[in-house]
C-alpha positions in Angstrom: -21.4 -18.7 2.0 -25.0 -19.9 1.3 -25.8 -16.4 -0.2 -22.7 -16.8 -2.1 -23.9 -20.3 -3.3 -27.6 -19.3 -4.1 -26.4 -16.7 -6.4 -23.8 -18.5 -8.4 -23.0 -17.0 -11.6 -25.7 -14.0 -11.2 -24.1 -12.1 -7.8 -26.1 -9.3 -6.8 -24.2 -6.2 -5.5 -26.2 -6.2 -2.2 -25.3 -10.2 -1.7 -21.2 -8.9 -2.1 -21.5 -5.7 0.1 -23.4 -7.8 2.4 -20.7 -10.8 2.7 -17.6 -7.8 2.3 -19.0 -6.4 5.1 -19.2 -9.7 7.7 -15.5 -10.5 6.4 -14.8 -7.0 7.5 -16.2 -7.4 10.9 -14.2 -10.7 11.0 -11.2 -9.3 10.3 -12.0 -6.2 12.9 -12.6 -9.6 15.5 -9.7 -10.7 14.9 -11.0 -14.1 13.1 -8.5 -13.6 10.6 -8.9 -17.6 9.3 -12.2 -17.0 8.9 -12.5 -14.1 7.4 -9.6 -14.4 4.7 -11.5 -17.8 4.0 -15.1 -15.5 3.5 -12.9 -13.4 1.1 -11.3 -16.1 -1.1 -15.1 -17.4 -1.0 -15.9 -14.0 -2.9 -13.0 -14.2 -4.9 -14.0 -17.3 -6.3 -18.0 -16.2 -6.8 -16.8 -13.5 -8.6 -14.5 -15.2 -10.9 -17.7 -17.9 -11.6 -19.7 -14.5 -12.3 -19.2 -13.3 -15.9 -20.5 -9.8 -15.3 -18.3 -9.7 -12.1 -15.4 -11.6 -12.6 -12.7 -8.6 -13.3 -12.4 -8.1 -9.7 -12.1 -11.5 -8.4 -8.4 -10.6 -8.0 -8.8 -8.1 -5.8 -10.7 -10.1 -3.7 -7.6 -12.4 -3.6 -5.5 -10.5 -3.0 -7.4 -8.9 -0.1 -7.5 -12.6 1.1 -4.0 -13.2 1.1 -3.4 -10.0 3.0 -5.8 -10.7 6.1 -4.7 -14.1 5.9 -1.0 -13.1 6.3 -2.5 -10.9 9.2 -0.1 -7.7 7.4 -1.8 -5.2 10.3 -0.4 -7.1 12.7 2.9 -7.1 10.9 3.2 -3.6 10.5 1.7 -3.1 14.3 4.9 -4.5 15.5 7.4 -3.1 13.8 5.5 0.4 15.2 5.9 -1.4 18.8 9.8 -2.1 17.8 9.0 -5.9 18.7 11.8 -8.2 18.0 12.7 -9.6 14.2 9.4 -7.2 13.7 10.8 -6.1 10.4 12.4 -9.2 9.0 8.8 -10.5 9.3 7.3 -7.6 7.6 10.2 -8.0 4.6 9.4 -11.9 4.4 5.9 -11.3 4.5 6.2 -8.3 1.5 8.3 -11.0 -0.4 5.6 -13.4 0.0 2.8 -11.2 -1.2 4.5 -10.1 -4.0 5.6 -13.3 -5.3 2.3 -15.5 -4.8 0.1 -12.8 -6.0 -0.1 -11.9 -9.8 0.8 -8.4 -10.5 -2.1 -6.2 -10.8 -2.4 -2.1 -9.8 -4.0 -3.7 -6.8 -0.8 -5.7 -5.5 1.2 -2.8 -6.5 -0.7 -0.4 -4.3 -0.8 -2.3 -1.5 3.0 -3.2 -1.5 4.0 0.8 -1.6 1.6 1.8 1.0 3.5 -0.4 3.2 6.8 0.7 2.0 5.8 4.4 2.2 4.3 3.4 5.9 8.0 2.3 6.5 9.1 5.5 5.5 7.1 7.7 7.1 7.8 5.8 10.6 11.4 6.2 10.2 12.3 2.5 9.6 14.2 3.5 6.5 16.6 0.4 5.7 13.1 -1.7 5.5 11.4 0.7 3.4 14.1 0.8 0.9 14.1 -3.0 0.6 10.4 -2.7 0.4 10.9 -0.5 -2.4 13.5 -2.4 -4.0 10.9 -5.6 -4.1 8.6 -3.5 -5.8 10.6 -2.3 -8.6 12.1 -5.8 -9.3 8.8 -7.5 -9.2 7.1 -5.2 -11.7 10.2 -3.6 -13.4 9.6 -6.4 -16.4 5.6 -6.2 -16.1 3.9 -6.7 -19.1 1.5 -3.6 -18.3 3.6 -1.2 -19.4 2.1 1.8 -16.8 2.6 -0.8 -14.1 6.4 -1.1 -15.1 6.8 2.6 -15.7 5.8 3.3 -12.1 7.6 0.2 -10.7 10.9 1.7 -12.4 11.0 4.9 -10.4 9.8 3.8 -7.3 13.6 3.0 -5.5 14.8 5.7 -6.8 12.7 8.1 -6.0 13.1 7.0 -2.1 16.2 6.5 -2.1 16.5 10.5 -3.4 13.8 11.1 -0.4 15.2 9.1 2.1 19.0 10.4 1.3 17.5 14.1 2.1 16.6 13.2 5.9 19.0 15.1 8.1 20.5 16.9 5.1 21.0 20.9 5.1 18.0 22.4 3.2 17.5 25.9 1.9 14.5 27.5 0.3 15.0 30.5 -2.5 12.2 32.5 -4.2 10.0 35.4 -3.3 7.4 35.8 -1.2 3.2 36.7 -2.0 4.4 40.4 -2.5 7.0 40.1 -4.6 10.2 40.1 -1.9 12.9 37.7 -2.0 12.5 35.1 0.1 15.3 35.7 3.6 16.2 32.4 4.1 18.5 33.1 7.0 15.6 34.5 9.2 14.6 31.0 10.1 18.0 29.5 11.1 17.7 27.7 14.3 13.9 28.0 14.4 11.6 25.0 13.3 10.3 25.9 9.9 7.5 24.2 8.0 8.1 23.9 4.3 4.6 23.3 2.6 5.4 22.3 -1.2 2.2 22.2 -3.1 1.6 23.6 -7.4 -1.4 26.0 -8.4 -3.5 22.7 -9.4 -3.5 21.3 -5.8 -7.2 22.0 -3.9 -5.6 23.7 -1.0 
């Protein structure tokens, strides 16, 4: 914090990597009051920091997040631990209403939707997603709103698919059409990629 004071209004990038990096090893300690009050500390150097100040936000918002201790949240609905995912939804609805929308906020809220998803818990994903969309559905960035928009239903499509029958038609590499039927019963990976994607 004394760094953070000596520099007011001129913060050098090694000063911020430097004090990032001791709230990190906070929050790795599990000093979770300390270290979300390092990072609001940041937050507001860099908003007194005219060359800086654009990602004060994002400081904030990482703030909020340790504060709310979100790893700890998600940890136990993983573990199955009781009211686990109310507490996760409550804290979601939290973030996204005291934090002002930003790319930042909205990335943060779908990568824990998406983690809800991909762990099976699908009825809190799809409220997750549904917060999403209705907190940045009217956002006056219109890319943020854009994205918000399809968010619910895209999961809902995704999530809808799980357990559903599921066949593949084409050709194969030489030119054959594709027989379908000679992987019934077995367990078949379905790699969907385009010609653009590096692998």
């Amino acid at each position: 914090k004394k760094l953070l004071t000596a520099e007011k209004g001129n913060l050098s990038e090694d000063t911020l990597q430097l004090v990032g990096q001791t709230a990190d090893m906070l929050t790795e300690g599990g000093l979770t009051a300390d270290a979300s009050d390092l990072i609001e500390t940041i937050a507001a150097a860099l908003a007194g920091d005219p060359k800086m100040a654009e990602q004060a936000p994002r400081y904030a918002l990482v703030a909020k997040v340790v504060k709310m201790d979100l790893d700890s949240l998600m940890n136990n609905v993983f573990k199955g631990e009781p009211d686990a995912e109310e507490k996760i939804d409550a804290a979601l609805q939290t973030l996204l209403t005291d934090v002002p929308p930003s790319r930042d906020l909205l990335n943060r809220a779908q990568t824990i939707a998406h983690i809800l998803e991909a762990t099976g818990h699908y009825k809190s994903a799809l409220a997750a997603y549904d917060k999403i969309a209705e907190r940045f559905g009217n956002s006056s960035d219109e890319s943020l709103a854009t994205q918000a928009k399809d968010i619910a239903p895209a999961a809902k499509l995704r999530i809808g698919l799980v357990g559903q029958p599921f066949t593949v038609e084409g050709v194969t590499v030489d030119g054959t059409p594709l027989d379908w039927s000679a992987y019934a019963g077995k367990v078949t990976l379905v790699d969907f990629w385009a010609t653009w994607c590096g692998p």
